[in-house]
C-alpha positions in Angstrom: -0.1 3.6 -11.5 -2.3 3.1 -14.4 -0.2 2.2 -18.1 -1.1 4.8 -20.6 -2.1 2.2 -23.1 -4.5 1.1 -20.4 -6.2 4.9 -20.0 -5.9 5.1 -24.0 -7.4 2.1 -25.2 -10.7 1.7 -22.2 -11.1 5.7 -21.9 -14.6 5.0 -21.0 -13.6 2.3 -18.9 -11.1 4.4 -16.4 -13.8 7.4 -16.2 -16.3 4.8 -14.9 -14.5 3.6 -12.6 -12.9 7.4 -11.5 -17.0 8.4 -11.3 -17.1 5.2 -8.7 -14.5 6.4 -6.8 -16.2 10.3 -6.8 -12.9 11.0 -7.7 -12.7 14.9 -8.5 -10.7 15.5 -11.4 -11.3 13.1 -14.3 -10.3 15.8 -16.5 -6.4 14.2 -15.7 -7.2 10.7 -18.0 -7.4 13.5 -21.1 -4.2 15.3 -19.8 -2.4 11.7 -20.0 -3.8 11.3 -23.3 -2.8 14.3 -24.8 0.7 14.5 -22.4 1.5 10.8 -24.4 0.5 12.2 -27.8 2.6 15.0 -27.0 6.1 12.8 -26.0 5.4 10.7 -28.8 5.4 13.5 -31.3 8.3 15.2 -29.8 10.0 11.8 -29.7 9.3 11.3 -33.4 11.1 15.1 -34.5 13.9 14.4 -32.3 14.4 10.7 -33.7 14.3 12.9 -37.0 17.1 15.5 -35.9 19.1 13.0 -34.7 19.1 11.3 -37.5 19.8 13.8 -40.1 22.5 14.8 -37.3 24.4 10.6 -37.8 23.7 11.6 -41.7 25.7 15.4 -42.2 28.2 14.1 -39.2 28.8 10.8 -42.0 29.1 13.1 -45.1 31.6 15.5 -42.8 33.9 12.7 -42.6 33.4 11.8 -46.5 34.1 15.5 -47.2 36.8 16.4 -45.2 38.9 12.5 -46.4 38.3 14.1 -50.5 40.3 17.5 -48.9 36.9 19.0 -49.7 37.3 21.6 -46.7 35.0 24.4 -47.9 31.9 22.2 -47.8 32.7 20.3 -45.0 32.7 23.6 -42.5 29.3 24.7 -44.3 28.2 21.0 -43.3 29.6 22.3 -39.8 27.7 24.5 -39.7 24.6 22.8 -40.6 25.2 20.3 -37.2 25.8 23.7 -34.7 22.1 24.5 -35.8 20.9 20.9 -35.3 22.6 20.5 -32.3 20.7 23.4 -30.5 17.1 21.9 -31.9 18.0 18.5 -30.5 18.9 20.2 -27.3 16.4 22.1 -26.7 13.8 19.0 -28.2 15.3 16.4 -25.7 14.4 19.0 -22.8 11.0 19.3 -24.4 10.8 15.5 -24.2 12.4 15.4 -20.5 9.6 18.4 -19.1 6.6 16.2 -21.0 7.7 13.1 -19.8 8.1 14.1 -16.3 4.6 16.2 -16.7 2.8 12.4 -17.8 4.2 10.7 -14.8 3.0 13.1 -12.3 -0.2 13.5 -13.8 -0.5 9.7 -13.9 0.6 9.4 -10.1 -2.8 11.5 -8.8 -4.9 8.9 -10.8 -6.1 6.1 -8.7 -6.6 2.9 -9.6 -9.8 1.5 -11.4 -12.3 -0.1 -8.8 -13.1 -4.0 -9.5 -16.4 -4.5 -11.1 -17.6 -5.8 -7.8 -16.8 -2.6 -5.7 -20.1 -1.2 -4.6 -21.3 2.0 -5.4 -21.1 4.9 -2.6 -19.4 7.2 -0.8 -17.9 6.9 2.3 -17.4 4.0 5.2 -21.7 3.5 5.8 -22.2 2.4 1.9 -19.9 -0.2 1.8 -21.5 -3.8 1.8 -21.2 -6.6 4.9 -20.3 -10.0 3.0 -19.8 -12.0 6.1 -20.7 -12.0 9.8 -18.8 -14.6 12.6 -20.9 -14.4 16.0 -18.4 -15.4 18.6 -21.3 -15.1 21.7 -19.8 -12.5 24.4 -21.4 -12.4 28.0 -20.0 -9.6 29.5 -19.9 -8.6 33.2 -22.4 -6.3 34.2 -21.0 -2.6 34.0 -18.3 -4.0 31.2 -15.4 -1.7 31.2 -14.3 -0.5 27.7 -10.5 -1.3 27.0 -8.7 2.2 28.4 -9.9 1.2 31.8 -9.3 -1.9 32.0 -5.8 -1.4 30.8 -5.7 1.6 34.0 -7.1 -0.7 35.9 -4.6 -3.7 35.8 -1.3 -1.6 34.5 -0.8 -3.0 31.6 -1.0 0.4 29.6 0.4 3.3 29.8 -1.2 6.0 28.4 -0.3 9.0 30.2 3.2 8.3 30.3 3.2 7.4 26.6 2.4 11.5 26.4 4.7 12.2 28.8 7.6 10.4 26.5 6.5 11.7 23.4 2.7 12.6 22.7 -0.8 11.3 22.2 -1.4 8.5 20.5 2.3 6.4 21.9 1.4 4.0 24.5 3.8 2.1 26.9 2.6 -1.3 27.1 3.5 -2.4 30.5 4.0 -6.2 32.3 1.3 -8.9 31.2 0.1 -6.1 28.8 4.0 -6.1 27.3 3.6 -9.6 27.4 0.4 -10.3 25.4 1.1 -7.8 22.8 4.3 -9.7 21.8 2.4 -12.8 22.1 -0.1 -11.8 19.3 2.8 -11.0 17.2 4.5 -14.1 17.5 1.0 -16.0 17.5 -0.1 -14.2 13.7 3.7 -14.8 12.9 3.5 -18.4 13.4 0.2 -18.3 11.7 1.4 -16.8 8.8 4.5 -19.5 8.0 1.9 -22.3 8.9 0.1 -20.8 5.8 3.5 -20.8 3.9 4.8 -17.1 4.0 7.9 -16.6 4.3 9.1 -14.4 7.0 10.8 -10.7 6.6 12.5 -8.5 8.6 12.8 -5.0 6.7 13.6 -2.0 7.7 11.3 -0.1 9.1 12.2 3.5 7.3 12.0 3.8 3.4 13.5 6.0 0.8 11.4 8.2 -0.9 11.6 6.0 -4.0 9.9 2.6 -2.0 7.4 5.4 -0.9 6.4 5.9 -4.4 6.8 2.7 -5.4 3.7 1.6 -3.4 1.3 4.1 -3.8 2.1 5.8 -0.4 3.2 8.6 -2.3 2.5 11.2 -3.0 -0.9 10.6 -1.9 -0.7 9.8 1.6 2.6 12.2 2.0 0.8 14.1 5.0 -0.2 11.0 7.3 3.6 10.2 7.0 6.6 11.0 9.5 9.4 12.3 7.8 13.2 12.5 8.3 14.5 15.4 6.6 18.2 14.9 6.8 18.5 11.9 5.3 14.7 11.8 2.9 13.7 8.9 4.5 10.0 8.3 5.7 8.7 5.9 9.3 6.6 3.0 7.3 2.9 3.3 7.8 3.1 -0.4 7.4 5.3 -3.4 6.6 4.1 -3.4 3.0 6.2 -0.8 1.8 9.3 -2.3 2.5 8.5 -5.5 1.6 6.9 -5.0 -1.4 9.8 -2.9 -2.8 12.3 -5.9 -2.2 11.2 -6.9 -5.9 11.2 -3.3 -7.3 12.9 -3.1 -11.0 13.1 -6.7 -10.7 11.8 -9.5 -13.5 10.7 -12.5 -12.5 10.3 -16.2 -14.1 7.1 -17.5 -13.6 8.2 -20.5 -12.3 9.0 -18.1 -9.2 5.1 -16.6 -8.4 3.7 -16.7 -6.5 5.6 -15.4 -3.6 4.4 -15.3 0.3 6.0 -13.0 2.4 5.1 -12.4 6.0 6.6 -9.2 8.4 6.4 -7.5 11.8 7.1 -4.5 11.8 5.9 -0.8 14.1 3.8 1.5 11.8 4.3 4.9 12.0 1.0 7.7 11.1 0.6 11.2 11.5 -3.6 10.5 11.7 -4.1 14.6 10.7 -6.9 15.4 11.6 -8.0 12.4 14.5 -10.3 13.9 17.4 -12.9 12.7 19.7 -14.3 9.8 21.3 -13.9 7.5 18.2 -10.0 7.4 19.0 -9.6 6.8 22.6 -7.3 4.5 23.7 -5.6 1.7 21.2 -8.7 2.7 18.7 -6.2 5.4 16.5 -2.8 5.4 17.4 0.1 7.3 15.8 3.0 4.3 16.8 1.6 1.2 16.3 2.6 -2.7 15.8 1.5 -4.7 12.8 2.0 -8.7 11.1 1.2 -8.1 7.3 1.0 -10.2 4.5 2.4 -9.6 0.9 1.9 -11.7 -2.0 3.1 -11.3 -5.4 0.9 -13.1 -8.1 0.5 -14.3 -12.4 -2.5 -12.2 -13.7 -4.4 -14.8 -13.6 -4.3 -16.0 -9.6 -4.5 -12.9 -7.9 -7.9 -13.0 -7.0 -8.0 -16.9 -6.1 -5.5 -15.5 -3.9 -7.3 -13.2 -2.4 -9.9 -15.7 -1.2 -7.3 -17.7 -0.2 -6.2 -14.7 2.2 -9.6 -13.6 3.5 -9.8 -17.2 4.5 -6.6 -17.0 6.1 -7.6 -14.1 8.4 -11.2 -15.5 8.9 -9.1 -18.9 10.6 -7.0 -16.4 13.1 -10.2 -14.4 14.0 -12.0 -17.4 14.6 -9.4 -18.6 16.9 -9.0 -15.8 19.1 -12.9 -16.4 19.3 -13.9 -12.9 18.6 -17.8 -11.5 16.9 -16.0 -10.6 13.2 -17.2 -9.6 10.3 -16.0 -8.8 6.5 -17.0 -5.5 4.8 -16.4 -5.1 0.7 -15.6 -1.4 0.7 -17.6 1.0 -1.5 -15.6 3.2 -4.3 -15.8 6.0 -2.0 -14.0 4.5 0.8 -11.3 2.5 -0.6 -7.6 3.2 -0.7 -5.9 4.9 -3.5 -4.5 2.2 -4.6 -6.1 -0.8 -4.5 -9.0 -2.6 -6.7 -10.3 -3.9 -4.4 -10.6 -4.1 -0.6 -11.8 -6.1 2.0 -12.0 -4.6 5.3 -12.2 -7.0 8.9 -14.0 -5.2 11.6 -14.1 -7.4 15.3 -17.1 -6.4 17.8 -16.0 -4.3 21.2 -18.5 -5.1 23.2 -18.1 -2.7 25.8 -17.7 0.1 23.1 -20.8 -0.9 21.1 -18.7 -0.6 18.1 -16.9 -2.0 15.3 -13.0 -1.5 15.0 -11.5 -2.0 11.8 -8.5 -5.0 12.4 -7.0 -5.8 8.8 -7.7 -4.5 5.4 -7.0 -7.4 2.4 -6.5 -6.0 -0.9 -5.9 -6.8 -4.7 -3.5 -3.7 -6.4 -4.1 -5.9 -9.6 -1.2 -4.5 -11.3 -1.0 -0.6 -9.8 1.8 -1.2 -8.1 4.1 -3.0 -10.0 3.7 -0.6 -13.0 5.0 1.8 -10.9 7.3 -0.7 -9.0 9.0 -2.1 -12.5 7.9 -5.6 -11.2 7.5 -7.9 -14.0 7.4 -11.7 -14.8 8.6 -13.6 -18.3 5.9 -16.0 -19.4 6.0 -17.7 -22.9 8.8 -15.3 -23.4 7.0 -11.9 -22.7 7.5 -9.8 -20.2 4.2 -9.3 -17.8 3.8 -7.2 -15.0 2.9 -8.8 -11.7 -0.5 -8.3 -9.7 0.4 -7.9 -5.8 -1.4 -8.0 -3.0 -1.5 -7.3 0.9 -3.1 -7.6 4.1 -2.7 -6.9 7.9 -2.8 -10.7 10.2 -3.0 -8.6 11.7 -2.8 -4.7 13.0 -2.5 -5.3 17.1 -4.1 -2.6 18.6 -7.7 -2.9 18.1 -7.2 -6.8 18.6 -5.8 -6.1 21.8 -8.8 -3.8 22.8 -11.4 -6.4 21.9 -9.6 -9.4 24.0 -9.2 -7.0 26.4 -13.0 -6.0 26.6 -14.7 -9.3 25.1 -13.0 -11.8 27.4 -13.1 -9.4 30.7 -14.7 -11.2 33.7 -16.0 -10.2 37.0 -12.0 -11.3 38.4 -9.9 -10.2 35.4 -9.4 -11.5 31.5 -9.1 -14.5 30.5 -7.0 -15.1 27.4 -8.1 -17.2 24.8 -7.0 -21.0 24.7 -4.8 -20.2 21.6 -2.6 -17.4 23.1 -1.8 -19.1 26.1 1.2 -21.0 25.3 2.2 -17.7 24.4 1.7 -15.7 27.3 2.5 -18.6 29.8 -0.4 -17.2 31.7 -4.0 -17.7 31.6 -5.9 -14.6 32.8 -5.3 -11.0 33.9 
């Protein structure tokens, strides 16, 4: 959430970076405006009220100790008619106050000065490109068929259980899907993250607290009984651990690492695009979050693209790294870094890990702060996937099949305790 003072002081600024986003109704950084203007004024008359209420409430007491009883009950009388105003100004405060933070809540956050102009996923700009060098079989299968054709998923019988879009991961395909978990795992504490196990449903409040919602609201599974909400990924329960908390600096930054199933409605997901492991509602995921000074969240952003780069490079897959465009980034970040790996037997890209700077979005809304030089600061956080499973699994699948199987990268097989499929 942007700070009022922010939208206040670089007006200009916010609608620039609102225009680079297409976002539809820049109209809402002059509601905040006049919303603020509005509680401050109404906060001034009932500072006012209530203090000429502490005045006649003194002078009763002074009137009432000289027996002056006549003019203390017309003083009375006085604070019955204050009384009302101050109620009826403190609900006035309470409706404008709420008013300014919903109306700051559908106001995404300002785009890096880096973020490329356009509007969906084919403006935004390739920064990087890591050729691994597949040779596939002649008449390659893509990764559904393999996966049929040496039972290792399930998906049939995943709709059969529950629905489209919930696999059952069967045998060595069981196997190496916990392998890559324990493999980005161990990847991650190498590179000094700590290690979390959340929970893996949130309260509406962590939901908020993020930037999930109320934007994404619709893509997420609800529990109704008891307002909770499935995570659409780790970062939302691990993020929150440091909501409404102040920090030292001597503490930042912080590394946290999680596995954790991710949970998405997908509204709206048809055709051939989402076959298979490509868009799945259940899903597992290794994230990264990192909590930052002002000043080193971007160093630590290179640090974590570099981080993702190593474990890509390792499994030996064609990568590359996309900067996304204003139109295509997510409501809440400044700026994002998408991984895409090649599927060679798909002739496409698939999208594996997204690595973005918040800046300090989320922890305005979040109450995250730090004390430096005896001020309180809010923290920048940031996150990434290393990294989302299922479209890994389809490339190792397709880009290391054979003419007798698939082999498994060098990496993965102290993991597996096998060598091929």
């Amino acid at each position: 959430m942007l700070q009022v003072s922010f939208i206040k002081e670089r007006k200009e600024k916010v609608l620039a970076g609102l225009k680079k986003r297409n976002f539809p109704k820049p109209e809402l950084v002059d509601e905040v405006i006049s919303l603020d203007e509005q509680r401050k004024k109404t906060q001034f008359e009932l500072d006012l009220q209530s203090g000429e209420m502490n005045k006649i409430s003194k002078e009763i007491g002074i009137l009432m100790k000289n027996s002056k009883k006549d003019e203390a009950e017309k003083a009375k009388s006085q604070t019955a008619v204050l009384k009302e105003t101050i109620k009826n100004l403190q609900q006035t405060l309470s409706e404008t106050e709420e008013k300014l933070k919903t109306t700051l809540y559908e106001i995404p956050n300002i785009p890096n000065e880096i973020v490329p102009e356009g509007k969906s996923a084919e403006d935004n700009l390739e920064v990087f490109i890591h050729h691994a060098g597949e040779k596939l079989p002649v008449n390659a299968l893509p990764h559904w068929e393999l996966a049929k054709k040496y039972d290792l998923i399930d998906f049939e019988l995943g709709v059969k259980i529950t629905g489209a879009g919930f696999p059952v991961y069967k045998g060595k395909g069981a196997r190496l899907q916990r392998s890559l978990s324990q493999y980005f795992l161990d990847k991650n504490s190498q590179a000094g993250y700590t290690e979390i196990v959340p929970p893996f449903v949130v309260n509406e409040a962590s939901g908020y607290g993020t930037g999930q919602l109320p934007d994404k609201e619709g893509q997420m599974y609800y529990v109704n009984e008891d307002n909770f909400y499935l995570i659409p990924t780790a970062e939302v329960p691990v993020t929150n651990i440091y909501r409404d908390e102040l920090l030292d600096a001597s503490q930042l930054p912080i590394k946290l690492t999680a596995y954790s199933p991710c949970f998405r409605r997908e509204a709206g997901s048809y055709g051939k695009d989402v076959r298979g492991l490509n868009r799945l509602h259940q899903f597992e995921k290794v994230e990264i979050v990192r909590i930052e000074k002002t000043e080193n969240s971007y160093a630590a952003l290179d640090e974590m693209l570099e981080h993702v780069k190593n474990i890509l490079t390792e499994l030996g897959l064609t990568f590359r790294i996309l900067r996304l465009c204003g139109g295509d980034m997510g409501f809440t970040s400044a700026l994002t870094y998408d991984f895409e790996v090649w599927s060679a037997a798909q002739e496409r890209w698939l999208e594996v890990s997204s690595v973005s700077n918040f800046e300090s979005f989320q922890a305005n809304r979040l109450k995250l702060r730090y004390k430096t030089d005896g001020k309180n600061q809010l923290c920048h956080t940031l996150n990434g996937s290393s990294l989302a499973l299922p479209r890994i699994l389809a490339a190792l699948l397709e880009n290391y099949q054979t003419e007798n199987g698939v082999k498994i990268p060098e990496v993965l097989v102290s993991y597996t305790q096998f060598n091929a499929i």
